[in-house]
Each structure stands twice: as C-alpha cells, then as structure tokens.
N, C-alpha and C positions, 0 to 999 in steps of 0.2 A: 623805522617803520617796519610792521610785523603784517604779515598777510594774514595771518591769524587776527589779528587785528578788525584789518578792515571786512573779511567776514563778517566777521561777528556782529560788526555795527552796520554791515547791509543786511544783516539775517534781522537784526532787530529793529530792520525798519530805518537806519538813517538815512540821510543824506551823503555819500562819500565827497571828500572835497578833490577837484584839479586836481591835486599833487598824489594825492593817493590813489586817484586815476590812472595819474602818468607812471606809479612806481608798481603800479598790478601791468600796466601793459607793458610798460619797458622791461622788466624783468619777465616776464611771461615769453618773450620774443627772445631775449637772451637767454632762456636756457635754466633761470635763476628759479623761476617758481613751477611747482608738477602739476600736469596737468588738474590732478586731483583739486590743488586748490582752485583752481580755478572752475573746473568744474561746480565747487560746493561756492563758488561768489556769483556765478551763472544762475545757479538754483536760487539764490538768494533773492537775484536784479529778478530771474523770471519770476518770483512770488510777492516780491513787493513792489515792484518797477524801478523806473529812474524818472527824475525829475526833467526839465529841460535843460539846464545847465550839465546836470550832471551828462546830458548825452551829448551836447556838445561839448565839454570837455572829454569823451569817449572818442570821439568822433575828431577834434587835434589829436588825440594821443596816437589815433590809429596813422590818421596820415602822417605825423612825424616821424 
C-alpha cells in the first residue's frame, strides 16, 4: 500500500477502505509517513469529506 495511492483516490472523490485508514494513521504516528502527505490527504477529506463508515473507521484507527 502506497500513500500515494490512497491520496489520489480521496483527491478523486473515493471512498478510502478500514485498512487504508489504519495504514495512513499507523504510519503517520510511527514516524513512517511526512507530514506533507498527510497534509495533501487532509485537503483531500476537507474537499470531498468522509462518508460515515469511513469516520468511524478514522475514529478505531485513532483510538487503537
């Protein structure tokens, strides 16, 4: 899984699945992904939003 990746398909509007949830926030917290990407997936969810699943799976990832 590529953070690249999952950008790209929240920039264009998808839906992101659980797991590519859990691998933006677990690595984001480990150190693994820069801030930068995250920043440009932030911009993404803030322009097209998140579904309801998608926020509670946002929402496990943060408290695990």
């Amino acid at each position: 899984m590529r953070m690249y990746d999952i950008i790209e398909k929240k920039r264009n509007g998808e839906k992101l699945s659980s797991e590519e949830i859990e691998f933006f926030i677990s690595g984001y917290v480990s150190g693994e992904i820069p801030d930068y990407q995250i920043s440009a997936l932030l911009m993404a969810i803030c322009i097209n939003g998140m579904s309801d699943r998608e926020t509670l799976a946002l929402t496990l990832a943060m408290a695990k």
